[in-house]
Structure formats: C-alpha cells, structure tokens
C-alpha positions in Angstrom: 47.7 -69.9 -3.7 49.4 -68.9 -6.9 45.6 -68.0 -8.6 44.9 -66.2 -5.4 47.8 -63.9 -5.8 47.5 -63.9 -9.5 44.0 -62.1 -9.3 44.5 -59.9 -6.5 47.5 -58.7 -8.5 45.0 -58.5 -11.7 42.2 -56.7 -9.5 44.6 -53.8 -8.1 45.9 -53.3 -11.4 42.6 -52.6 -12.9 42.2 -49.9 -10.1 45.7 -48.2 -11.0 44.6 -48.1 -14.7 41.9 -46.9 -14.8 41.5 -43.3 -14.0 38.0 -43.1 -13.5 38.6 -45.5 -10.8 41.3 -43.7 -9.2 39.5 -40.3 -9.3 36.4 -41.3 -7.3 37.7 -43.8 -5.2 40.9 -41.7 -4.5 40.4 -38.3 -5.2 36.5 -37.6 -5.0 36.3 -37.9 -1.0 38.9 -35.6 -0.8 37.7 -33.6 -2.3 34.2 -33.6 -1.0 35.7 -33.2 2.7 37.7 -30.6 1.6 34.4 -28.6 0.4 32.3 -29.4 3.6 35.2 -29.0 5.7 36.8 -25.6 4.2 32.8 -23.9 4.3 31.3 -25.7 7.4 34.2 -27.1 9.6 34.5 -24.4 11.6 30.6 -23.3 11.6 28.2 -23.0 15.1 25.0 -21.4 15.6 24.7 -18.0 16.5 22.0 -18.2 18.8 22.4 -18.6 23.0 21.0 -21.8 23.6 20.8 -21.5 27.7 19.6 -23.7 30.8 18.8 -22.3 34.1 18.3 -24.2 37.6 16.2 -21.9 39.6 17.1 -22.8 43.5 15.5 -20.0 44.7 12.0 -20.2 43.2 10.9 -16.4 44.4 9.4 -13.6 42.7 12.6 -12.1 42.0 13.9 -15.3 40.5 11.2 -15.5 37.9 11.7 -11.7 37.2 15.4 -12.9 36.5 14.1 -15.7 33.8 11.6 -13.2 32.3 13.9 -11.0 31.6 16.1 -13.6 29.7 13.3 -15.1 27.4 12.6 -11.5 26.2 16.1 -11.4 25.1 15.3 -13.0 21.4 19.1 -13.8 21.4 18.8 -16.3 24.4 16.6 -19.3 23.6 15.8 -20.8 27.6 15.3 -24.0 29.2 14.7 -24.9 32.6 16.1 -27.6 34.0 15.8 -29.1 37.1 19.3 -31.0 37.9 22.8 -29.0 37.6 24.3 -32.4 36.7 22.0 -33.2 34.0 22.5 -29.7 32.2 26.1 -29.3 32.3 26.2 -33.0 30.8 24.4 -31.4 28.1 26.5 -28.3 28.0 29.1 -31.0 27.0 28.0 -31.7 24.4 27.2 -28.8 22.8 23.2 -28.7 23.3 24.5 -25.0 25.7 26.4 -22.7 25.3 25.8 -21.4 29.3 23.8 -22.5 32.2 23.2 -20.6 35.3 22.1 -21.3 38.7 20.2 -19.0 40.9 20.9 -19.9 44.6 18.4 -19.7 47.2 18.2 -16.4 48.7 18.6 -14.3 45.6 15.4 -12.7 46.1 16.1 -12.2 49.9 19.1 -10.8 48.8 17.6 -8.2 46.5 15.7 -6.9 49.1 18.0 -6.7 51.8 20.9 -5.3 49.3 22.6 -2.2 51.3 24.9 0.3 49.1 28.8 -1.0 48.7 27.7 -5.0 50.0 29.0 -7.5 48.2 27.5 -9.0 45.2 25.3 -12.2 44.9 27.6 -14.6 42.7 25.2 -16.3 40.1 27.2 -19.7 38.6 27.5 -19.4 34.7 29.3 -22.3 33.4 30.4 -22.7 30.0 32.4 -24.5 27.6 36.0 -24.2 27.4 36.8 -25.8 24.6 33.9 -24.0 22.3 35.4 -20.5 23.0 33.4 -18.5 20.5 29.9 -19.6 21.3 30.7 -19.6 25.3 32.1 -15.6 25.1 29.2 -14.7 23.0 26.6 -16.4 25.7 28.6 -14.4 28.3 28.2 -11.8 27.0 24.1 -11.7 26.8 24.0 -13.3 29.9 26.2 -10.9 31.7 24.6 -7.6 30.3 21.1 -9.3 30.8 21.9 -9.9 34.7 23.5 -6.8 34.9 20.5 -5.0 34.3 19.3 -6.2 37.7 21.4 -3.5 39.2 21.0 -0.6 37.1 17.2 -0.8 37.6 17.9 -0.7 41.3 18.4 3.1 42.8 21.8 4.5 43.7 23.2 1.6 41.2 25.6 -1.0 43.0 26.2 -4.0 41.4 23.8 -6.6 43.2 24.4 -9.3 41.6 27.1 -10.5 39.5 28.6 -13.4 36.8 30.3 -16.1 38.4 31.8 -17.6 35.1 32.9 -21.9 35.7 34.3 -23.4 32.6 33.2 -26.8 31.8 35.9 -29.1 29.8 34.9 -30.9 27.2 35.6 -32.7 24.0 37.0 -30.1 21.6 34.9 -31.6 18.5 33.4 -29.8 15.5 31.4 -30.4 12.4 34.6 -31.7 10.7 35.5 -34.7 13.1 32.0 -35.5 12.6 32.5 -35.4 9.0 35.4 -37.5 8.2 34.3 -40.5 9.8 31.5 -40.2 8.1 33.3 -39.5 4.6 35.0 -42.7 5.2 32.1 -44.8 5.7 31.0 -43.5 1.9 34.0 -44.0 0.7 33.6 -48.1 2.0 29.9 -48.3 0.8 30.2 -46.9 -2.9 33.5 -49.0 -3.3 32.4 -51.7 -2.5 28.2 -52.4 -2.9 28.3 -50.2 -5.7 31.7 -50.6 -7.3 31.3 -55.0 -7.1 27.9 -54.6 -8.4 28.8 -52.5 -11.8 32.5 -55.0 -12.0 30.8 -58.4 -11.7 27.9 -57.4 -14.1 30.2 -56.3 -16.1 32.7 -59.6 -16.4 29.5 -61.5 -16.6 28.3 -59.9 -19.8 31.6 -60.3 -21.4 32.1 -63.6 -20.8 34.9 -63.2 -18.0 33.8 -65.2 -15.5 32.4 -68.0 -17.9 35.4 -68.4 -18.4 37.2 -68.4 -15.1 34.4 -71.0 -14.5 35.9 -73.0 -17.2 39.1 -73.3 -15.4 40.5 -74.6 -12.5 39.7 -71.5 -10.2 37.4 -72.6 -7.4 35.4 -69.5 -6.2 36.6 -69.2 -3.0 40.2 -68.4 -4.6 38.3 -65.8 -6.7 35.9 -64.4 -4.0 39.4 -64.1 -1.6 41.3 -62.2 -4.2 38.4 -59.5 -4.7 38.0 -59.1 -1.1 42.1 -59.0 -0.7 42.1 -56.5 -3.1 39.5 -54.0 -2.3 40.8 -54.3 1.5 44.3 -52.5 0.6 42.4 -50.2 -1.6 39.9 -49.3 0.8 42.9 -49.0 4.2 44.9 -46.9 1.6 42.4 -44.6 0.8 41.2 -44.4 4.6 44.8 -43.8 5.6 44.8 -41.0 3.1 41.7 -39.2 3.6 42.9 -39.3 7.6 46.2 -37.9 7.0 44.8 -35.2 4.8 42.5 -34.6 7.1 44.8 -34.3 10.5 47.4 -31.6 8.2 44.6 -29.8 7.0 42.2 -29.6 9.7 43.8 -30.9 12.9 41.3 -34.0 12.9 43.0 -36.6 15.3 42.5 -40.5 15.7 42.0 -40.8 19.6 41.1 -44.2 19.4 43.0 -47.3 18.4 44.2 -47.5 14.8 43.7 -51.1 14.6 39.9 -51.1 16.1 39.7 -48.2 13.2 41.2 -50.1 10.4 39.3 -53.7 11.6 35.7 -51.6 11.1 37.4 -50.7 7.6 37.4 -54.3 7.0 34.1 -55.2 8.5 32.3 -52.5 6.7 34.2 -53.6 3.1 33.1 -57.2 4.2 29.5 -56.4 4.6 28.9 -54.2 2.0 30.9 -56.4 -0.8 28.0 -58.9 0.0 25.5 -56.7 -0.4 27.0 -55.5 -3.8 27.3 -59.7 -4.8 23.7 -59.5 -4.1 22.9 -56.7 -6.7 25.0 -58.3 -9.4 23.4 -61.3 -8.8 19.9 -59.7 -9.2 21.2 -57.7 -12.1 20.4 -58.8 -15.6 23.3 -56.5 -16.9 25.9 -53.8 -15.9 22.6 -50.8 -16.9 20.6 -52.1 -14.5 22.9 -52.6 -11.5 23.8 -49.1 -11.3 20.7 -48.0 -10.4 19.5 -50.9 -8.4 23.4 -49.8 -5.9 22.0 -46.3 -6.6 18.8 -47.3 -5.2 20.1 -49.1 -2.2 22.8 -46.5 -1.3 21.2 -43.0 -1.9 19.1 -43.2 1.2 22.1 -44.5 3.5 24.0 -41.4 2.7 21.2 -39.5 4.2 19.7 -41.6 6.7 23.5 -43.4 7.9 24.8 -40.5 9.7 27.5 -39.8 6.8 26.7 -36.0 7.0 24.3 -35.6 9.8 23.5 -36.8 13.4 21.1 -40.3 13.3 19.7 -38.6 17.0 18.3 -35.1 15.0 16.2 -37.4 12.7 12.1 -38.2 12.7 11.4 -40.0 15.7 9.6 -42.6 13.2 13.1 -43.3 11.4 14.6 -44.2 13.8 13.7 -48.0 13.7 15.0 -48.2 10.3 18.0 -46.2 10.6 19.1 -48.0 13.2 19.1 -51.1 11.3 21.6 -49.6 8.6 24.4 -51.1 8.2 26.6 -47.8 7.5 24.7 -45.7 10.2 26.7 -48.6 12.9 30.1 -48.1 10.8 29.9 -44.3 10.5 29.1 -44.5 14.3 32.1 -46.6 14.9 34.3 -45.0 13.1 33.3 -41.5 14.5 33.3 -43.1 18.3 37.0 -44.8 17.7 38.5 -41.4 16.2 36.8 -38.7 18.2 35.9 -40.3 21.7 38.3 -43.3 21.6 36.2 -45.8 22.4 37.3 -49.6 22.7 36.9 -52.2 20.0 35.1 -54.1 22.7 33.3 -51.2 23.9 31.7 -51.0 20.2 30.1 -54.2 20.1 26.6 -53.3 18.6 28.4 -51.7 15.7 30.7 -54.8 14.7 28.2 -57.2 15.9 25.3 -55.7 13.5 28.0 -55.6 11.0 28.9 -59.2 11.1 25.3 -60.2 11.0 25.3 -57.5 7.8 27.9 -59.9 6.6 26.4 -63.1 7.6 22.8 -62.7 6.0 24.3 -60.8 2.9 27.0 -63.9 2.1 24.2 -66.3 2.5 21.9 -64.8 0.0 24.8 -63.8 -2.4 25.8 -67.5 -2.4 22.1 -68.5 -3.4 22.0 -65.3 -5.9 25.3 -65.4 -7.6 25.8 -66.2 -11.5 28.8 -67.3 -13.3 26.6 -66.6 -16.6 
C-alpha cells in the first residue's frame, strides 16, 4: 500500500511540474470553450424553420400555405399530427407551427364586415425568445395579408400565439460536455501512450520490474492519479463554465463524476494498447493521433452524432466517446438517471473490458 501511495504521489507530481502538462490538460480546454462559447454560444439560425397542420384542407387553406412558401424567409413543412410537431418545436427543429382549423375557408367566404376573427394557433418556444419573435413576426404579417387582400379590409383572420416550454439549451451546454469528454480522451489514450513509451525507452520501468512492485500496484497508482486529475479539471472547466455562461449541472453530480471515471478507465486501456504497440515515444504520438482525431469529429464533442451521414452512423455509434460525450451532455442538460443511461456506461465498460484484455496481452516492461 505504501508503493501504491508512493507512485500516485510520484505521478501527480510529474503533472504539477511540468508546465506543458498543466497548460493542455488544465488550461487548453478552457480556453477552447471560452473561444467556441464567447463566438457561437449564443448563435441560432436566422431562417423560420415552420410546420403547419392543415385541418381544413380547402382551397383557401392551400392559398394560406402558398402564400408562406413564397415567403424565402419561412422554410415549410407539413405535418400531419399537432403532437408530433410541437415535440419537435421542443427541440428546436421550429421555431412556429400553426394549425388551420376546419372551416377557415368557410369562414373566408362567409366573413361579414366588424365579425370576429378566425384565431389561427401559432405556438412557439418560450424559452428560444429571439428565434420565436422573429417567426412571429413573418408569420403574422404573412397571415395578415389575408385581410388586406379582402375589400373593405377587416381583420379575417388573426395570430393566436401559444408558447411551448421547453428546455432552455444552447450551443454552449452542448459544448461543455463535449469539451469534457476531450479533455478525458487526450489525457488519458493519448497522454499514457506518449508517458509509458517514454519510461520504457529510458529504462524506467525495467527497472520498476526489477523491484518488488507488482503491476497491479503500478497500474492502480496511474489510474488513481489521472482520476483526481481528470475530476479536478472537470470540476473546473464546469465551474468556469456555470460563472461565465450560466451552464448548469441538472443531473446528478455523482452519475456525472462516475462517467468521468468510466471514460478515464476506458480510454487509459486504450492508450496501454498504443504504448504497447509503440516501438518508441515518435511513433505513439501519431498512432493516439490516429486513433483520436476522428473521435473528435465523429464523437459528438462539437457537433450532434443525429446530423451526420446516415452511413456513419454504425460506426459512430460504436465510439467510445460519442456514449461518454452523450452521457455527460444527458446528465448536465436533461438530468437523466445513472440508471437511465445504461447503454452509455454499459458500452463503456465493455470499452474497458476488451481494451484491459488486449493491453494485458500487449504491454512491455522493455
């Protein structure tokens, strides 16, 4: 127990002293969130994306929907199910939908000077306020123009607006789980990888082979050690994170900090595996390169696994980050359950499983 304590006390120590260390394990996700989150945090789309249920099915109805996909600032769906679409309003994929109930077309027709205007349902977003007052906006001056192209102008038919509560998420709670989920693969599949070849070529572990330190002792002090570093820099990208940009942890802080170990666990494996298969400390930087430039693109670290290549999707699936940064981001912005998430952990324990196995067959004292 003394070795154990010994090393882990040796490992973090090598951390604090070295700057390089410090800076990009510290510093350089800070940093990076800072510079998505300060230019794209806050960012939407500017176009109207728009569904509309057409109840009424008339002539008149289908003028209505003609009129809106002339508008080039309205892009139009029709849907069939009021349900369906404001579940997608939810989640951002709207910014309005409308209904037009049966009898709007009767209703035209029959309109008589000072009656009483046809309500027409626009619901919206509440908690996307910018996007929902813009689509307003178009929607209302495009359904206005119903009226005015009637004679003797009386409003015929009018907005009904019916806000729709919802998550208030933007682009930057999507992006600090996923800056965390980096953070946990660069540490640990690429940082293990470049620190084992390393003490390999110089001899170090020869001669902690020579001793009477088991492996085990030395395998449990590395992972001891790059757990606290790994929680500590989690906890502080999240804190600069919730004074800077409001992001909150609506989940549980324990599910949050277990997936923190799980992904640490995994991906150490995966970096004994490249130091294993690495002749020397040139060659396992690009062989972690290799493996970890096309999770930061494909893992759902800076954009959504759903909005890539239908053909992908097998293999992104499989990822081992693409589960944690999903785990992550569903435990801070939805507040999922631990047990709620058991794909995620579950693929990351087999992650860990498979990876120890072949790192125990791969692994080199010299």
């Amino acid at each position: 127990m003394k070795a154990y304590w010994q090393l882990t006390l040796a490992q973090l120590r090598i951390f604090a002293r070295n700057r390089q260390v410090l800076f990009f394990t510290l510093l350089f996700p800070i940093i990076l969130m800072l510079a998505l989150g300060s230019f794209l945090g806050n960012s939407g789309g500017t176009s109207i994306s728009m569904a509309v249920i057409d109840h009424d099915e008339s002539s008149a109805s289908k003028a209505l929907l003609s009129n809106f996909q002339k508008n080039e600032a309205i892009q139009l769906d029709q849907s069939n199910s009021v349900d369906e679409a404001l579940d997608e309003l939810k989640t951002d994929d709207y910014q309005v939908v409308m209904e037009i109930p049966k009898g709007y077309g009767k209703h035209l027709q029959t309109h008589a000077e000072k009656s009483k205007a046809l309500d027409l349902p626009v619901y919206y977003n509440e908690t996307n306020a910018s996007a929902s007052q813009l689509g307003l906006t178009v929607v209302t001056s495009a359904v206005d123009q119903v009226s005015k192209n009637i004679e003797d102008y009386s409003p015929v038919v009018a907005v009904q607006p019916k806000g729709v509560r919802a998550l208030d998420i933007g682009y930057i709670d999507f992006l600090v789980p996923g800056i965390v989920a980096m953070m946990i693969m660069n540490n640990n599949m690429n940082g293990v990888a470049g620190q084992i070849s390393a003490w390999r070529e110089r001899g170090i572990l020869r001669r902690m082979q020579g001793t009477r330190l088991k492996a085990s002792t030395f395998i449990a002090a590395q992972i001891t050690a790059r757990v606290l570093l790994n929680g500590l820099q989690a906890i502080l990208v999240l804190v600069v994170a919730s004074i800077l940009f409001n992001v909150q942890v609506n989940g549980s802080w324990l599910a949050l900090l277990t997936f923190v170990v799980l992904g640490t666990l995994a991906f150490m494996a995966i970096g004994f595996i490249i130091a294993g298969l690495a002749k020397n400390p040139e060659s396992a930087g690009p062989i972690a390169a290799f493996a970890s430039f096309p999770m930061l693109f494909l893992g759902g670290v800076f954009f959504s696994i759903n909005s890539m290549p239908e053909y992908l999707q097998p293999f992104v699936h499989v990822l081992p980050i693409s589960h944690l940064s999903t785990a992550l981001r569903e435990t801070m912005n939805v507040g999922t359950p631990f047990l709620g998430l058991w794909p995620h952990w579950l693929t990351l324990v087999a992650w860990l499983a498979v990876a120890f196995t072949i790192a125990s067959r791969t692994f080199k004292w010299e």
